[in-house]
LUMVO-417661 format. One line per 3 residues: for each residue x, z, y of C-alpha. Coordinates in nm, 4 decimals. Layout:
<pts>
X:Z:Y | ...
</pts>
This chain:
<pts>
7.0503:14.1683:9.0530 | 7.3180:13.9239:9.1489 | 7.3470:13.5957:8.9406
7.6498:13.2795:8.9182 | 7.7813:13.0141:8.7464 | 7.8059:12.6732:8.7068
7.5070:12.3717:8.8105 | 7.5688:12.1878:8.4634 | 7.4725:12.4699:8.2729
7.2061:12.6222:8.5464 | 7.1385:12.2804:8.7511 | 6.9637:12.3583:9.0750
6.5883:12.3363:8.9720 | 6.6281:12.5840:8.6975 | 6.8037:12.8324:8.9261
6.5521:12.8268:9.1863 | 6.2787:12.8680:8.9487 | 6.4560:13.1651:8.8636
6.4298:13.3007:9.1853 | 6.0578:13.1928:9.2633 | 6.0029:13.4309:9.0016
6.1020:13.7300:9.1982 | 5.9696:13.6686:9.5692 | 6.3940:13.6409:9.6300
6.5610:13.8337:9.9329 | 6.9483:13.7450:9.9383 | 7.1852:13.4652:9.9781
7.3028:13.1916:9.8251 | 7.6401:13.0594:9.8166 | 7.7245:12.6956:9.6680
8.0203:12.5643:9.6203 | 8.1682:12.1850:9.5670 | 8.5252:12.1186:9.6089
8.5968:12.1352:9.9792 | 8.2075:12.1907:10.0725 | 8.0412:12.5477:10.0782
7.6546:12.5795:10.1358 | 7.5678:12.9401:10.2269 | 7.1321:12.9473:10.1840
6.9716:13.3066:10.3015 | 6.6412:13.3632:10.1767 | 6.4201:13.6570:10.2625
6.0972:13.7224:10.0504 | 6.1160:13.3771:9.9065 | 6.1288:13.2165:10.2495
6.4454:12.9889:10.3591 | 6.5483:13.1198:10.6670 | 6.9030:12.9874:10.7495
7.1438:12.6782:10.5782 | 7.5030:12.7049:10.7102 | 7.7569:12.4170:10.5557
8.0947:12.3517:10.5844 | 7.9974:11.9900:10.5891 | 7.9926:11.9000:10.9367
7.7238:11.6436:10.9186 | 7.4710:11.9689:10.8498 | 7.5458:12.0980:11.1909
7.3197:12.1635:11.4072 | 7.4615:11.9439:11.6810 | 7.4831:11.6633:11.4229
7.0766:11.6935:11.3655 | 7.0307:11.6683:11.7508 | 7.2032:11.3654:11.7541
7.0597:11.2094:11.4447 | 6.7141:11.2519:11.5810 | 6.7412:11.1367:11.9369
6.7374:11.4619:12.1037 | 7.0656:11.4901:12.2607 | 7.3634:11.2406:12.3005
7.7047:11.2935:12.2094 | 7.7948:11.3460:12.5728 | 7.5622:11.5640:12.6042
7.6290:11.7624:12.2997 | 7.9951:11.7863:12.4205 | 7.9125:11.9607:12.7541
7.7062:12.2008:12.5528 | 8.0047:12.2685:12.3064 | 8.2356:12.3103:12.6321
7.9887:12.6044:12.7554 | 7.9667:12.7165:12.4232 | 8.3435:12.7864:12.3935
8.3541:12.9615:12.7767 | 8.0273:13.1668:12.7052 | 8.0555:13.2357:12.3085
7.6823:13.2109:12.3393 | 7.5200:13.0201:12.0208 | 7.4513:12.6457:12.0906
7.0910:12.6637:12.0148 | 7.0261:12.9384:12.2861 | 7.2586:12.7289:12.5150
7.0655:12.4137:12.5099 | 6.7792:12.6066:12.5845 | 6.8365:12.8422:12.8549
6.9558:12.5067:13.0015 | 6.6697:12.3107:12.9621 | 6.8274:12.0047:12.7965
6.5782:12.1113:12.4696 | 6.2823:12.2536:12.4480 | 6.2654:12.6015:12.2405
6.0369:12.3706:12.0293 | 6.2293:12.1073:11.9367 | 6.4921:12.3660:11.8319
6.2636:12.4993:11.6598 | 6.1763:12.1576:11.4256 | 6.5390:12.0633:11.4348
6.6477:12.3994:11.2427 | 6.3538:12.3776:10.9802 | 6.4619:11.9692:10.9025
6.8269:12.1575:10.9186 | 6.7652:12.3798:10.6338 | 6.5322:12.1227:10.4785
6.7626:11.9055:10.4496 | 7.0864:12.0941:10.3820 | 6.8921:12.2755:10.1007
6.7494:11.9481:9.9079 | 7.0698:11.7970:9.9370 | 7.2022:12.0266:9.6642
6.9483:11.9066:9.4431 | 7.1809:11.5625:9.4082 | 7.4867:11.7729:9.3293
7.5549:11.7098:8.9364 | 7.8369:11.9617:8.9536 | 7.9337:12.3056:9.1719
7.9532:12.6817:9.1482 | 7.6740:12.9172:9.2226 | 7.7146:13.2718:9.3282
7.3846:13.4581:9.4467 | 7.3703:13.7907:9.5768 | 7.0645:13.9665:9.5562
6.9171:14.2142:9.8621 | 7.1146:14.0853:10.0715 | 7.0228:14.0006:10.4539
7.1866:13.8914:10.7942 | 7.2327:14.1784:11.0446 | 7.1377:13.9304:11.3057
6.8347:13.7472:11.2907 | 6.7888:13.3741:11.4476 | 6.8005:13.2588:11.8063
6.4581:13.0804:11.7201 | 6.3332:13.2289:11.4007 | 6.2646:12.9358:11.1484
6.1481:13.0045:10.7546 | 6.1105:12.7362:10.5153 | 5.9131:12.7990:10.1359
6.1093:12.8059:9.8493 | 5.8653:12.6894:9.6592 | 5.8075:12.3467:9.8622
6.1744:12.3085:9.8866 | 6.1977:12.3174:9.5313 | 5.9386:12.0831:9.4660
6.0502:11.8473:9.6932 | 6.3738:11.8498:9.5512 | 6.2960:11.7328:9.2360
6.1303:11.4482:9.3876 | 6.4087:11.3779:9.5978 | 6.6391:11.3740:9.3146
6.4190:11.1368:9.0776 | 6.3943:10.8918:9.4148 | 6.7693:10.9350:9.4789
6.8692:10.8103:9.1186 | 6.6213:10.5086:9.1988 | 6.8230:10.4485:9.5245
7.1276:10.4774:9.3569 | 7.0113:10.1875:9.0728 | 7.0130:9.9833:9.3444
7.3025:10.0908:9.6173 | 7.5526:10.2180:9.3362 | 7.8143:10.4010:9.6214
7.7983:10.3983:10.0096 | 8.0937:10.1490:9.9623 | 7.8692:9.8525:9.9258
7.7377:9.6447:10.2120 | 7.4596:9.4289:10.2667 | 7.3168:9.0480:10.4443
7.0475:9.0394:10.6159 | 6.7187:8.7823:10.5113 | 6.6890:8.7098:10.8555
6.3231:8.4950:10.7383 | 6.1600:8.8429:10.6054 | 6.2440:9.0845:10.9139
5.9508:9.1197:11.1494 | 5.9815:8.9492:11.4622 | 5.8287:9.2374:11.6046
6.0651:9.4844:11.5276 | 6.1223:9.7641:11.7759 | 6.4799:9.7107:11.8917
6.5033:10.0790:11.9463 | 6.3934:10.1946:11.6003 | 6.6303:10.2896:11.3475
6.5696:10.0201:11.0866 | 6.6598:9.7805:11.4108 | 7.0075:9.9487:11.4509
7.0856:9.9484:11.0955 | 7.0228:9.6008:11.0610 | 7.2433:9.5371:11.3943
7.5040:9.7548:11.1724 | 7.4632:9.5290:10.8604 | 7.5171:9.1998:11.0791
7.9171:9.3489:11.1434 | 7.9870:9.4371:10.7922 | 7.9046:9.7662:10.8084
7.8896:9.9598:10.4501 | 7.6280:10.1949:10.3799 | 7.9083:10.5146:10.4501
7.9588:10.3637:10.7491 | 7.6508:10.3543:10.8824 | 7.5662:10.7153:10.7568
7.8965:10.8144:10.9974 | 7.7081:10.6145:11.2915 | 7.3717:10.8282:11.2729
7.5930:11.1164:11.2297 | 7.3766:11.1435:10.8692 | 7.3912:11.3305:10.5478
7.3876:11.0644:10.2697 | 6.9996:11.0740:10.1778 | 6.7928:10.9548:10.5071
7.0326:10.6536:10.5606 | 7.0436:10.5145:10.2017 | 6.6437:10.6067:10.1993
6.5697:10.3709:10.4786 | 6.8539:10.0927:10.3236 | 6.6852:10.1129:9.9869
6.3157:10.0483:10.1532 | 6.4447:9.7767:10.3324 | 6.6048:9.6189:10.0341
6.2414:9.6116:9.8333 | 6.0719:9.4574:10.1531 | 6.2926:9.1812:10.0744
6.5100:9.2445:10.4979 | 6.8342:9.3083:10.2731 | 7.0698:9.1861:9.9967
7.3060:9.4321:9.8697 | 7.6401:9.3300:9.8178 | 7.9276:9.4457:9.5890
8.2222:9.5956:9.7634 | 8.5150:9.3770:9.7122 | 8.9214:9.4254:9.7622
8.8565:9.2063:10.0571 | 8.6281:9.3985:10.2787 | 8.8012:9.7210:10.1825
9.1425:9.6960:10.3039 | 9.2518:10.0031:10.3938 | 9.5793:10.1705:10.5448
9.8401:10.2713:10.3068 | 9.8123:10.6433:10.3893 | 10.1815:10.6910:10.1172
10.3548:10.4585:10.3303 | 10.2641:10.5749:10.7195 | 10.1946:10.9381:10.6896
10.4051:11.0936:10.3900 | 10.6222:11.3767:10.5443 | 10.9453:11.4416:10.3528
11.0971:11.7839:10.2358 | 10.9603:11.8625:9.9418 | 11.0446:11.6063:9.7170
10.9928:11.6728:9.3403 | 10.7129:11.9475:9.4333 | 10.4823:11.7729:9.2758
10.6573:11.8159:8.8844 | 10.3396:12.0115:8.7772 | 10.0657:11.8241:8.8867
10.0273:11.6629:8.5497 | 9.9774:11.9832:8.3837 | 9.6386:11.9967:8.2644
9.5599:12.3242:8.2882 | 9.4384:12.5041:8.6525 | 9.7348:12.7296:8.6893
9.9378:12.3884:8.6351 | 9.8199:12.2363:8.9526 | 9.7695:12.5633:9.1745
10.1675:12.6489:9.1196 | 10.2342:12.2825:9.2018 | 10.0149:12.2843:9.5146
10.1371:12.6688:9.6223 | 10.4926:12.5047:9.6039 | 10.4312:12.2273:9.8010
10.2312:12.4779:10.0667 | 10.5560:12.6814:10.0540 | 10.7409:12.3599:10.2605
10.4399:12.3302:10.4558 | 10.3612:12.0048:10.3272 | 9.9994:12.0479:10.2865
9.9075:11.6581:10.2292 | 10.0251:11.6896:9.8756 | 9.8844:11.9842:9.8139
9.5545:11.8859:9.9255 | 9.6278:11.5587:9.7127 | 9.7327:11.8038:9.4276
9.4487:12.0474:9.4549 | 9.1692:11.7716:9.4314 | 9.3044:11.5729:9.1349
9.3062:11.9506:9.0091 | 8.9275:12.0020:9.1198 | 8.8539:11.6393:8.9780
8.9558:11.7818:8.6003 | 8.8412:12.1448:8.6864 | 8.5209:12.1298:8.8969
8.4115:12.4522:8.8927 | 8.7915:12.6477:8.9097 | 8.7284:12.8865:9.1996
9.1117:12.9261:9.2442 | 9.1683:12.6174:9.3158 | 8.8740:12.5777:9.5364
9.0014:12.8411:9.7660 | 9.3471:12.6623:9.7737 | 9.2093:12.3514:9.9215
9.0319:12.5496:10.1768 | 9.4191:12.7117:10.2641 | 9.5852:12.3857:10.2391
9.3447:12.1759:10.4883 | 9.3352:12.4765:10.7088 | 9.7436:12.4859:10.6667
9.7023:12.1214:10.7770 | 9.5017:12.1422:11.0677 | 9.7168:12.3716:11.1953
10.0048:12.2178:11.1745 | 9.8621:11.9170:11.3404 | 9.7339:12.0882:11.6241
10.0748:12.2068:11.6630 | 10.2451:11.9289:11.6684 | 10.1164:11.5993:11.8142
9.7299:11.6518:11.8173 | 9.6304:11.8713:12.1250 | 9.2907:11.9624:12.2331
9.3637:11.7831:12.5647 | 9.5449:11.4870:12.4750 | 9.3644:11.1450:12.5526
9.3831:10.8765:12.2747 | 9.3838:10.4825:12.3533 | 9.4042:10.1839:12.1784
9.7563:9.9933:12.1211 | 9.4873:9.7088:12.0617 | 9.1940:9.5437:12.2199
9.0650:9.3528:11.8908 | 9.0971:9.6622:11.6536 | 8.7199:9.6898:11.6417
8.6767:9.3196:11.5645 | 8.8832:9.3749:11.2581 | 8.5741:9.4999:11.0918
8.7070:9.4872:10.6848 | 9.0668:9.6433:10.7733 | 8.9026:10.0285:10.8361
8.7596:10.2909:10.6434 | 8.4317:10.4611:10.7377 | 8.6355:10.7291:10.9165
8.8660:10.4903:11.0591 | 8.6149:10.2647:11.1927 | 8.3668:10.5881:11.3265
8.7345:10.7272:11.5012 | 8.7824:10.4082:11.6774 | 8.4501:10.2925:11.8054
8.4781:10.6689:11.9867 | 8.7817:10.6380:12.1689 | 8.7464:10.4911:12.5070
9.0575:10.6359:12.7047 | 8.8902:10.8901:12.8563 | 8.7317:11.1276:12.5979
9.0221:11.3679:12.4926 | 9.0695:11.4693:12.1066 | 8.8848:11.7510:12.1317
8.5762:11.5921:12.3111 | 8.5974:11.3402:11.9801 | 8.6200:11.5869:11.7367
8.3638:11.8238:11.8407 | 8.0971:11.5827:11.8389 | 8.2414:11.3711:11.5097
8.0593:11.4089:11.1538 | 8.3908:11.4078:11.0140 | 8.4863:11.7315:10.8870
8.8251:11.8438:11.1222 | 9.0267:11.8226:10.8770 | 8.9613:11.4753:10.8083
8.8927:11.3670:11.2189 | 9.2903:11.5201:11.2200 | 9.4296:11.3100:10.9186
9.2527:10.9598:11.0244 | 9.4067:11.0144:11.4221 | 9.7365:11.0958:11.2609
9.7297:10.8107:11.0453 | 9.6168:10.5276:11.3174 | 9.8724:10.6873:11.5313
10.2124:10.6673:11.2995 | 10.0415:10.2966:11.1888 | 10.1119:10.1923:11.5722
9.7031:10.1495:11.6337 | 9.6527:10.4455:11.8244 | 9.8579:10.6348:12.1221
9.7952:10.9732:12.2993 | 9.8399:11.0037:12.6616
</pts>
């Protein structure tokens, strides 16, 4: 028996208690806006998370936790993409990690990519019952659904606390200098956050740095707050100056396809995107298609247009200036010291490009979704920041 529909009618608790009920075997697809979580469960066991959010890749974990570096990660990608063998088996046929730390990376993988949905307010939910991969794991890793949905319930009582305190990731922080341990292991991650916090860094950005899903960062922020090491500040138009995307980046050609978009119906913005994908100009649509989703949540339609559109996109800029094997460089050597000018993105995209690492070798190992890793190069490049050799 399959089930859907919508989390502010079924939020996420109530629909896995409806599941604990029957010892599930299926999967479960959830949908917000541009993200899709895909969850398989087999006889109430957890036993794969796949996201289109690129933070919940496995790579991503590997870095988060210390277990592989980004140059590292990239030379497993590059055999990866010459084998087609999964990354997982790659790093450890090659010895780089043990079968064992694979092992506890996938379970905090699914862990966490599963109790993250317990902080969505709003999404679709399609589950389809009986269902089962043909191909089972590299390492096989299972996860309770009854633990999972415990723990999510506490995670989402502690994440409204956090969020009391750290209202969005936009805000930054100062440091109390007088109440942080002398002692403090300079390689631990509080020490690196509060190295963050001393240039400015906002709590998005410093999710980007650990190559993080929102919860673990803010966590360890919000602790550190109530031992008194931080003071959280209110983000201001002065520290978040950003590029004027309209003015650098706006292709022409389709002028007046946006007529619709102030319809305020679905169909209203899905013909006024599908015109504007018609003249390939798939920034408005995109731009069309979310101020659509922000009205209409839970519209499937247009939730499969934005998936076309930012596909459309990266295409195109692939095609056109953005190839794999082109090298980026700075126009600028103070561009990093101009900590309040960039955006999380913008400021992640910069700190990674070194004149040697080629677009590819940047995106691959980047927490930024493509299509986003695409649009900020684009945009430092027609702003005169950024060059491509």
């Amino acid at each position: 028996m399959g089930l859907s529909g919508t989390l502010d009618t079924m939020p996420v608790h109530e629909l896995i208690g409806w599941m604990l009920g029957k010892n599930t075997t299926g999967i479960l697809t959830l949908k917000r806006a541009s993200i899709t979580k895909t969850i398989t469960i087999e006889s109430g066991q957890v036993i794969n998370a796949a996201s289109t959010d690129a933070r919940e890749y496995l790579g991503q974990f590997l870095i988060n936790f210390g277990v592989v570096t980004e140059d590292q990660l990239q030379k497993a990608f590059e055999t990866q993409q010459e084998t087609k063998v999964l990354l997982g088996r790659i790093l450890a046929m090659t010895g780089l990690v043990e079968e064992k730390q694979i092992h506890r990376i996938l379970e905090l993988k699914i862990r966490e990519s599963f109790l993250d949905v317990f902080l969505w307010n709003q999404g679709n939910f399609n589950f389809q019952d009986g269902i089962v991969p043909d191909e089972p794991n590299v390492i096989p890793v299972s996860v309770g659904l009854d633990n999972l949905c415990q723990e999510g319930m506490t995670r989402k009582k502690f994440y409204e606390e956090i969020r009391a305190v750290i209202p969005s990731n936009a805000y930054r922080f100062l440091c109390n200098q007088k109440a942080i341990p002398k002692d403090l292991d300079p390689r631990s991650a509080d020490a690196v956050m509060l190295q963050l916090v001393g240039k400015e860094f906002s709590a998005a950005d410093i999710i980007l740095r650990f190559h993080s899903l929102d919860f673990p960062i803010l966590n360890n922020l919000f602790e550190m707050t109530k031992r008194g090491w931080l003071t959280v500040i209110e983000p201001t138009a002065s520290t978040d100056v950003e590029i004027d995307v309209g003015e650098v980046v706006m292709e022409s050609g389709a002028a007046g396809s946006d007529k619709n978009a102030a319809q305020t119906d679905p169909d209203g913005f899905l013909m006024s995107a599908q015109y504007s994908m018609q003249y390939r100009n798939y920034d408005q649509a995109i731009d069309i298609l979310k101020r659509g989703l922000a009205a209409h949540p839970y519209d499937p339609d247009l939730c499969e247009a934005l998936e076309i559109a930012e596909s459309g996109l990266v295409d195109v800029l692939k095609s056109e200036t953005l190839l794999d094997q082109r090298v980026p460089y700075l126009l600028r050597d103070d561009l990093l010291t101009i900590s309040s000018k960039w955006t999380p993105a913008q400021r992640y995209i910069l700190s990674r490009i070194d004149g040697q690492r080629n677009l590819r070798s940047i995106i691959m190992v980047s927490p930024l979704r493509e299509v986003e890793a695409l649009k900020t190069f684009r945009l430092l490049i027609k702003a005169g920041y950024v060059a491509l050799h």
